[in-house]
C-alpha positions as CSV (number, residue, x, y, z in Angstrom):
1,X,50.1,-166.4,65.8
2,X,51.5,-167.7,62.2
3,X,55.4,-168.6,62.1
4,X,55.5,-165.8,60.1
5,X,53.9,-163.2,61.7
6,X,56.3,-164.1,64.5
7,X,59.5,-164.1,62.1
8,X,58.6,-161.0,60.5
9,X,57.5,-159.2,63.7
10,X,60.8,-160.3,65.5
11,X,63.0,-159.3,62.4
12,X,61.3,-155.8,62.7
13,X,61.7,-155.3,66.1
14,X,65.4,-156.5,65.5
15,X,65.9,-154.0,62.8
16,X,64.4,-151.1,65.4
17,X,66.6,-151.9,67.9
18,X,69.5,-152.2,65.6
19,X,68.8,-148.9,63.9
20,X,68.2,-147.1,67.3
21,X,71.9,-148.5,68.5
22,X,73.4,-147.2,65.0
23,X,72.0,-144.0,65.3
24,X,73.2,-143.8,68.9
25,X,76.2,-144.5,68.3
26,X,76.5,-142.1,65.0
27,X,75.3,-139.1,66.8
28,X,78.0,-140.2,69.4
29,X,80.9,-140.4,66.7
30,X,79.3,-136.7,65.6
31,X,79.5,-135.1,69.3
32,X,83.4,-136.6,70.0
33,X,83.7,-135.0,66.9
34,X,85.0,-138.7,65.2
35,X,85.3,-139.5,61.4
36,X,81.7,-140.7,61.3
37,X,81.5,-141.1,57.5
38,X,84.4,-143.2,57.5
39,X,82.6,-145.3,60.2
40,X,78.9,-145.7,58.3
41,X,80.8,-145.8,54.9
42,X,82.8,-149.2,55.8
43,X,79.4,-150.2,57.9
44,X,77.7,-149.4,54.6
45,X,80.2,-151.3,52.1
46,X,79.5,-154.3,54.9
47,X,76.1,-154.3,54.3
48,X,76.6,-154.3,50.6
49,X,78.3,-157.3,50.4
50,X,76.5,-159.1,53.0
51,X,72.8,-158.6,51.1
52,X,75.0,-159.8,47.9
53,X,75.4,-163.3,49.5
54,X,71.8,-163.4,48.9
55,X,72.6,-164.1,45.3
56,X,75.4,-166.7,45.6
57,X,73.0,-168.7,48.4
58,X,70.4,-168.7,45.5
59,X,73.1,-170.0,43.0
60,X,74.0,-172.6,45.5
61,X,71.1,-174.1,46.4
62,X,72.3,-177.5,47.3
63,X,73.9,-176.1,50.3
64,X,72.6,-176.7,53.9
65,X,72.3,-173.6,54.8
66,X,69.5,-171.7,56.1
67,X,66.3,-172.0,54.2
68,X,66.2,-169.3,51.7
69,X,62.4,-168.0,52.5
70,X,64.8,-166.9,55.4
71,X,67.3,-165.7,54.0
72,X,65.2,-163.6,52.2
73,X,63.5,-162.3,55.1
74,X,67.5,-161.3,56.2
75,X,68.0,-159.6,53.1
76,X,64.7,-157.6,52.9
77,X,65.4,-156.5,56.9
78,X,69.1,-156.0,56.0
79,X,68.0,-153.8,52.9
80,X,66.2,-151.5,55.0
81,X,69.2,-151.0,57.3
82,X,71.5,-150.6,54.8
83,X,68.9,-147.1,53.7
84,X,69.0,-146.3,56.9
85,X,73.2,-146.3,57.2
86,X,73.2,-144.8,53.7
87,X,70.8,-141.9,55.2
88,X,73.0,-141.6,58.3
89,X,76.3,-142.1,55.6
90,X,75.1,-138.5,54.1
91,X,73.8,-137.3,56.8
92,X,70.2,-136.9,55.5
93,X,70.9,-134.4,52.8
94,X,71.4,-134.5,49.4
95,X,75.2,-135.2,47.8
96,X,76.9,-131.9,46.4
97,X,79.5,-133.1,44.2
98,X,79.2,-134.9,41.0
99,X,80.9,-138.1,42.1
100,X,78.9,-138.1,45.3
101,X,75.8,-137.7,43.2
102,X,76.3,-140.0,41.2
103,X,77.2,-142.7,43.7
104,X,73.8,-141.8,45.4
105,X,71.7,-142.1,42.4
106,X,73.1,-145.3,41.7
107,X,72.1,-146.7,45.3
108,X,68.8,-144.9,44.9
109,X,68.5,-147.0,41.7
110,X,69.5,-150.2,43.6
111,X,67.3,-149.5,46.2
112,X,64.2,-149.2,44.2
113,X,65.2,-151.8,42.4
114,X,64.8,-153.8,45.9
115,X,61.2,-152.3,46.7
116,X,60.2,-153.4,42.8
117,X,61.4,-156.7,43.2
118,X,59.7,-156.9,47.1
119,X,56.4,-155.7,45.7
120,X,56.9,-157.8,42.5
121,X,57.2,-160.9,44.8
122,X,54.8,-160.2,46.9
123,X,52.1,-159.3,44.6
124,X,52.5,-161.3,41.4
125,X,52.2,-164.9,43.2
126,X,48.5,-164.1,44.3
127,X,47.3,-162.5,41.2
128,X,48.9,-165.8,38.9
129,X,47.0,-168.0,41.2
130,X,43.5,-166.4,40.9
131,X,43.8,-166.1,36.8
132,X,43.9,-170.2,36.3
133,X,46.7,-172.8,36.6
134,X,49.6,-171.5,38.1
135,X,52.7,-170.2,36.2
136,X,56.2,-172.5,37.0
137,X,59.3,-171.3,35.7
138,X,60.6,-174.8,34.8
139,X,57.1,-175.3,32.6
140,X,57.1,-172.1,30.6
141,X,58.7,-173.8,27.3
142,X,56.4,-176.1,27.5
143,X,53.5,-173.7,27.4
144,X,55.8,-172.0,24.8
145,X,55.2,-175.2,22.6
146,X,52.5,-175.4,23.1
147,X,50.8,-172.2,22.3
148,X,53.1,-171.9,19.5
149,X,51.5,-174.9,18.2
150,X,47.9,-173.3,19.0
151,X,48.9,-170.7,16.6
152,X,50.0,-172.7,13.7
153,X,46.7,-174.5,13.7
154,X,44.9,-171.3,13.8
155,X,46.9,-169.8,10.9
156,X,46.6,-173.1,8.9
């Protein structure tokens, strides 16, 4: 098996497990009658900020920290939690109230947002490298220049 397969296959199984405890424990809040929202709200607000240390890890590149094709793999896995706590946080039904809609709409947004960018990076790389050369960030104003410069000849 790939290193890989293995990563992805163990972070899955991780997030099963970790989901199955969460629920657990949320339909155990319910039944002692507990404050569950309060607990999957702050559990939710954690998760929040943890998948935004994605972005300052990519600004700080120069860290040693853990590779980043990992910590990507932590942030996809840990976005898919963080649905599943946000299900759990509204207890699988639809927000009633104005604020609470709104708040949801806005992590629905977000959340798509995620599966665009996931299915953007995932699918984008292969279909760049089958059309020709492939397409570097760092050497687009160069390509700029240059076709710029295609153009002027052409309209000359």
């Amino acid at each position: 098996m790939s290193p890989l397969l293995v990563r992805r296959l163990g972070f899955t199984a991780g997030l099963l497990i970790l989901s199955a405890a969460t629920f657990f424990a949320w339909h155990v809040l319910r039944a002692a009658l507990r404050p569950d929202a309060i607990y999957t709200g702050l559990l939710l607000l954690s998760l929040v900020l943890a998948l935004a240390l994605f972005n300052v890890r990519k600004k700080l590149p120069f860290l040693p920290l853990i590779k980043a094709a990992t910590w990507l793999q932590i942030h996809i896995y840990a976005g898919w939690f963080c649905l599943f706590v946000f299900l759990l946080h509204i207890r699988f039904q639809i927000p009633g109230g104005a604020f609470e809609s709104t708040l949801a709409g806005v992590f629905c947004v977000v959340v798509l947002s995620g599966f665009f960018g996931l299915f953007i990076s995932r699918d984008l790389p292969p279909r760049m490298a089958r059309s020709g050369e492939p397409l570097l960030y760092e050497r687009i104003p160069a390509y700029r220049l240059r076709i710029q410069a295609e153009v002027e000849n052409l309209v000359r």
